[in-house]
C-alpha positions in Angstrom: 135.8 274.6 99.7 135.2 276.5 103.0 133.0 279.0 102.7 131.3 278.9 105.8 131.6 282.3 108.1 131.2 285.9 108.5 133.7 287.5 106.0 134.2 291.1 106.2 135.5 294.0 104.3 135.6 297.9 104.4 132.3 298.1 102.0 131.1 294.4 102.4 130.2 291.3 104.7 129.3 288.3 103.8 127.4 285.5 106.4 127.6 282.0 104.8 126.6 278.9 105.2 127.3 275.7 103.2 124.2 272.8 103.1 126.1 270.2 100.6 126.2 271.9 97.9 123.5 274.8 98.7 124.7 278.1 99.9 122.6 280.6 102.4 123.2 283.4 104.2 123.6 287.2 103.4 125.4 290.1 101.9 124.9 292.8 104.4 125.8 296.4 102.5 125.3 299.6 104.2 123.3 298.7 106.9 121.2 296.5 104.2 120.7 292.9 104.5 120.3 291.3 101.1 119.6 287.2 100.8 122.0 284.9 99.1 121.1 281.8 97.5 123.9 279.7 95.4 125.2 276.5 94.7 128.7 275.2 94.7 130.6 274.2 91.2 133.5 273.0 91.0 135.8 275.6 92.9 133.1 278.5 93.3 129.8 279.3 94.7 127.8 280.2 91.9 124.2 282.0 92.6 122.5 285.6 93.2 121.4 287.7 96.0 118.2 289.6 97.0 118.3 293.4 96.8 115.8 293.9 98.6 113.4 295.0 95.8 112.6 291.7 94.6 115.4 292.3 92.0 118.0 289.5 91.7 121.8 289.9 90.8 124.2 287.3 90.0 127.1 286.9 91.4 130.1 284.1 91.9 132.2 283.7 95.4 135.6 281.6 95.6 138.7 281.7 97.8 141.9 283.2 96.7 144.3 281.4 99.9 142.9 283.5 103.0 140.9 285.7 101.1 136.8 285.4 99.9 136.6 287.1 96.1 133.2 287.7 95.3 132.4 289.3 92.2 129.2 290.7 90.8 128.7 292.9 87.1 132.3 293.0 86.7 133.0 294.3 90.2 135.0 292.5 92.8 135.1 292.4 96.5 138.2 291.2 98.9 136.9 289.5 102.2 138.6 288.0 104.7 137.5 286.0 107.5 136.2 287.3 111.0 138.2 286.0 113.6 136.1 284.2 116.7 136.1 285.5 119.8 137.8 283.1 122.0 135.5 283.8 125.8 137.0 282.3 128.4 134.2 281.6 131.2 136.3 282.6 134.1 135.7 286.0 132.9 132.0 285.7 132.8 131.6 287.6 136.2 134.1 290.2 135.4 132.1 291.2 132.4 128.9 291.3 133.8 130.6 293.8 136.8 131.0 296.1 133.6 127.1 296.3 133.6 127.5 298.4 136.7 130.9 300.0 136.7 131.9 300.4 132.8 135.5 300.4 131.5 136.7 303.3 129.9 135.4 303.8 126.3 138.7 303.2 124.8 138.8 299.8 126.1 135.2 298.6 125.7 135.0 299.0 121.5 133.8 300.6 119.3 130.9 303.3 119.3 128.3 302.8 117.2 125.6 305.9 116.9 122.2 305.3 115.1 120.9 308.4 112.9 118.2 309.1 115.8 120.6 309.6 118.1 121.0 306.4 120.2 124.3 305.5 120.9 125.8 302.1 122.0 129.3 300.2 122.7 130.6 297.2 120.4 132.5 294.8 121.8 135.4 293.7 119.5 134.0 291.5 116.9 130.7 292.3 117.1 128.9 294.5 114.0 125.5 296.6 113.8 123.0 295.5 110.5 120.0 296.8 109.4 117.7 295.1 107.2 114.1 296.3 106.4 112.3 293.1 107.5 114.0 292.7 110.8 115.5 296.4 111.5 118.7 297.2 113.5 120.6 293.9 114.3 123.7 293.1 116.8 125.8 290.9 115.2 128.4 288.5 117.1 131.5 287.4 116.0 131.5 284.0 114.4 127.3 284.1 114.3 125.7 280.2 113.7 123.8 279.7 110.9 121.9 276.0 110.2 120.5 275.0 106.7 116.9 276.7 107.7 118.9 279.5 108.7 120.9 282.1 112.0 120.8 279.7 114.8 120.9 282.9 116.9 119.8 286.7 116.0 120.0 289.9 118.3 117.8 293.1 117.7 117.9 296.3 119.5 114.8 298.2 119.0 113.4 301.5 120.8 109.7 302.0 121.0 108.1 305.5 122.3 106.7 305.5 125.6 105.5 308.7 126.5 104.5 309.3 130.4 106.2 305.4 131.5 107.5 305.6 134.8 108.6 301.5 135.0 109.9 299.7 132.4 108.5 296.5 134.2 105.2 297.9 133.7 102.5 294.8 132.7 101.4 296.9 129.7 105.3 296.7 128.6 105.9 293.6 128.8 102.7 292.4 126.8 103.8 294.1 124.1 107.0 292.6 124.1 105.5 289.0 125.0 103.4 289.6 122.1 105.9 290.7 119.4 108.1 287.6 120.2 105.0 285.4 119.6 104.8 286.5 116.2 108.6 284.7 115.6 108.2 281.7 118.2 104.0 281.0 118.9 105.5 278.0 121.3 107.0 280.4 123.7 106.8 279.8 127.5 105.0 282.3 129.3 107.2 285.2 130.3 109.7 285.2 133.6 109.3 287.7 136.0 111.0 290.7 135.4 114.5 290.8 137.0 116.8 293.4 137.5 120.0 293.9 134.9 122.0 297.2 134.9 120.2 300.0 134.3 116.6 298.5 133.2 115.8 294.5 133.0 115.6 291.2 131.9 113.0 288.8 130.6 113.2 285.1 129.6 110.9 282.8 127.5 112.3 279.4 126.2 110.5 277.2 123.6 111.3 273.7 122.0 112.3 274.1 118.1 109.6 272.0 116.4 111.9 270.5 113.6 115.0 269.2 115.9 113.5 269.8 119.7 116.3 271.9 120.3 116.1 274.4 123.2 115.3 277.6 122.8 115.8 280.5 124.4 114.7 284.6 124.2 115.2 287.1 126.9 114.7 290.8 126.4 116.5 293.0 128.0 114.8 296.8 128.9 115.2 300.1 130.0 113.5 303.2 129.9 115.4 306.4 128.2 114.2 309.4 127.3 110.9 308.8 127.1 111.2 305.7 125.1 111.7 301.6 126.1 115.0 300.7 124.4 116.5 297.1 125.0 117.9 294.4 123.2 115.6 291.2 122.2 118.0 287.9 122.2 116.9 284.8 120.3 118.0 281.0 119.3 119.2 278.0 120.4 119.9 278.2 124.3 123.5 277.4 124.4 124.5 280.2 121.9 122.2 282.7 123.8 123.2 282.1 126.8 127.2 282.1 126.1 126.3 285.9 124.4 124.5 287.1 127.3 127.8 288.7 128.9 128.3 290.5 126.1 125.2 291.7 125.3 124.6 293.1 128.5 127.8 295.1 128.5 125.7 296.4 125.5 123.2 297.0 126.9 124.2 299.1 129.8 126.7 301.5 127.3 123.6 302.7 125.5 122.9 306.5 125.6 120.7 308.9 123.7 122.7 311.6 121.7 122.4 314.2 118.8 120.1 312.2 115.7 121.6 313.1 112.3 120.0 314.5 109.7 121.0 314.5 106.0 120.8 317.9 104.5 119.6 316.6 100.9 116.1 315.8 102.5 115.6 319.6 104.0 112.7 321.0 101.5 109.0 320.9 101.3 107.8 317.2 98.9 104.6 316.6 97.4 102.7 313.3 97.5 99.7 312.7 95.5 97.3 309.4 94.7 94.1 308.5 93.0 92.3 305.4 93.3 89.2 304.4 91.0 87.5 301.2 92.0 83.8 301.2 90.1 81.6 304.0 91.3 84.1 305.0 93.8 87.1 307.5 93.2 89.1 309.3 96.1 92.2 311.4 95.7 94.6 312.0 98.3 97.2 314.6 98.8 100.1 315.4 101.0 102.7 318.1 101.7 106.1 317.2 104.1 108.0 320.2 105.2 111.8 318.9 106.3 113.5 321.7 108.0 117.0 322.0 108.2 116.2 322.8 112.5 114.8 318.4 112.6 111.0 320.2 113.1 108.6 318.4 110.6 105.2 319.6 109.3 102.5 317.2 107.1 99.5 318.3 105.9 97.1 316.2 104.1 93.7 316.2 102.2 91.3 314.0 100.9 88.7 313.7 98.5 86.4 310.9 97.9 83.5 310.7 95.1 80.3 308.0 94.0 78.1 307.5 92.2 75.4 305.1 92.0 72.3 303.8 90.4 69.2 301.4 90.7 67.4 300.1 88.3 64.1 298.4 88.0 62.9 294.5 87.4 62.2 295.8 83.6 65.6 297.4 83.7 65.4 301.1 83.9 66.8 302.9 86.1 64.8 303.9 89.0 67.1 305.6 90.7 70.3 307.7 90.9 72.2 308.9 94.1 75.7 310.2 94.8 77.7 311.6 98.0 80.9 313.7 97.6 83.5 314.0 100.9 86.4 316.2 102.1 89.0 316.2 104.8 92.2 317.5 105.7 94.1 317.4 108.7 98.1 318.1 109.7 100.8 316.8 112.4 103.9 318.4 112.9 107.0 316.2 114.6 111.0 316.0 114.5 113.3 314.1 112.2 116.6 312.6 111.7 117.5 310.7 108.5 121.2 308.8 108.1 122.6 305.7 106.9 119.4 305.3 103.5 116.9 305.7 106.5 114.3 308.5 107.8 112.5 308.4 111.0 109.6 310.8 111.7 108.9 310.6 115.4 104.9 312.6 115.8 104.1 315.0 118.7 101.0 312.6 119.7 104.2 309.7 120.5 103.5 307.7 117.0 106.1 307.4 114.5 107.5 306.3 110.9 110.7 304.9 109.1 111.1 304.7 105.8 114.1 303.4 103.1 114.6 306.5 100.7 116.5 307.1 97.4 116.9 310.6 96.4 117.0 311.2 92.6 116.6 314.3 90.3 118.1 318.2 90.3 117.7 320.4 92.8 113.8 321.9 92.7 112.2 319.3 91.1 113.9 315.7 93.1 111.6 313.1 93.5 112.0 311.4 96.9 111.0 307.6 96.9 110.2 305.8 100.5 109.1 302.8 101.6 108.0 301.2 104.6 109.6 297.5 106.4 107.3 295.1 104.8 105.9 297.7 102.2 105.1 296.1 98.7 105.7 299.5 96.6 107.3 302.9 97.7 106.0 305.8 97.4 106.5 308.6 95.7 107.2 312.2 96.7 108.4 315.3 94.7 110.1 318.5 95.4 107.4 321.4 94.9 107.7 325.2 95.5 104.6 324.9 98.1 104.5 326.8 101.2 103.2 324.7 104.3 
């Protein structure tokens, strides 16, 4: 049974890949990228899939002729399979003149626009993801997946920069050199910068350590309003490289619109914690303003008590001492919030994003958010406070 693939359907994809009888890939679900793990029997794939949560949900896929049916809780999906891209390398240099003189929009895709604002071109074929772990994702047509998993993966990623004047500046591409070593330690040391539409291009290669593959990562970077936006490319050389085209045509179409901003968030929310470790207790306490305008105001306090004692070689106390502390402080900032996501972006250039659910009536909602790579979310409710 072929299940291998990117399947695709109005509310759905699915990215699969068959080890004898062990299935991997992902369910990717508004802009979330959930884990699959399954096995074949007999005519299906039988298994569950991640939500992301550390919940697990069963679920069973077979075909039904040219169409993927998976079901889960009662619920079934129709997929069918993305077609490949056929590239024909003759028009290698044609598409990378597009870097310099776009096509008109009608014929280079379809417009994708992120809930901050940022706006890019898809070329037929290709889908945007978003996953907590690994954030927003380009994904090709036909994308390669091995047992251990993608044999290829594309991010795009923006990253304030207030007061840069060169996107080839050292400071720049440390940062980058040094996120990509958190994937790949092996890397080479970077290429010299190079020019590539309207910013430039980077290139490390490494040797995969299981199969001595070739590997291959090149960034690609521009500055735009006030921030260093680019795409980071990464996996085995040969699939990198015949993407390249493509993802610089990407990269030149990107532009910096309107951010969204979903109206059930506009309201003042209420965070509040205590922690008690021995002696020690602190409280802390925050107050978000979301205004319907995208201006942002936090203000937060803390409290922080102990108390302690000493005692002598006989056992009695011999002494007592305690300290009390208080602090408060506020930012205020802009943000846009689309798509399960909001992003805070803070007047001194830091910033935040955050999965939310909404829940509750009107006046007393409670708001729960959590960060990439957060263990717990937190907690906020609606409260009539004034900021």
């Amino acid at each position: 049974m072929d299940l291998t693939g990117t399947w695709t359907a109005p509310e759905l994809t699915a990215e699969l890949a068959i080890d004898g009888a062990r299935v991997t890939g992902a369910f990717v679900l508004q802009g979330l990228r959930l884990p699959v793990t399954a096995q074949l029997q007999g005519d299906a794939a039988v298994g569950s899939f991640d939500a992301g949560d550390g919940a697990q949900f069963a679920f069973v896929a077979r075909r039904a002729g040219d169409e993927l049916v998976i079901e889960s809780d009662g619920v079934a999906y129709h997929l069918r399979r993305a077609t490949p891209a056929r590239v024909n390398p003759l028009l290698a240099a044609k598409t990378r003149a597009a870097v310099s003189s776009p096509a008109p929009a009608a014929e280079r895709g379809q417009r994708y626009v992120h809930p901050t604002g940022g706006e890019l071109t898809l070329p037929p074929g290709w889908q945007v993801t978003q996953s907590p772990q690994m954030g927003l994702q380009l994904v090709p047509p036909a994308v390669a997946y091995t047992a251990q998993g993608p044999a290829e993966l594309y991010l795009v990623s923006a990253q304030p920069a207030p007061g840069l004047t060169r996107v080839d500046d050292p400071n720049v591409v440390a940062y980058v050199d040094q996120s990509l070593r958190q994937l790949i330690p092996a890397l080479s040391a970077p290429s010299a910068p190079v020019p590539c539409g309207p910013g430039i291009a980077i290139r490390w290669t490494a040797s995969n350590p299981q199969t001595g593959a070739a590997i291959l990562a090149v960034a690609l970077l521009q500055l735009a309003s006030g921030a260093v936006a680019g795409i980071i490319a990464l996996g085995e050389q040969p699939r990198v490289e015949a993407r390249l085209p493509a993802l610089e045509t990407i990269f030149a179409s990107f532009r910096k619109g309107e951010g969204r901003r979903d109206p059930a968030l506009v309201g003042v929310w209420h965070y509040w914690a205590f922690k008690a470790t021995g002696n020690v207790s602190s409280e802390t306490r925050k107050t978000m303003q979301l205004a319907p305008d995208g201006t942002c105001a936090e203000r937060s306090g803390h409290e922080g008590i102990g108390n302690f004692t000493g005692k002598d070689g006989a056992g009695n106390t011999a002494w007592t001492a305690g300290y009390g502390a208080q602090s408060s402080d506020g930012r205020t900032g802009t943000w846009t919030a689309g798509d399960g996501m909001i992003y805070i972006q803070w007047q001194d250039g830091t910033g935040l994003s955050w999965q939310y659910q909404l829940s509750g009536n009107p006046g007393s909602r409670r708001l729960m958010v959590q960060a990439p790579g957060a263990r717990e979310p937190l907690e906020w409710n609606e409260r009539a406070v004034v900021v």
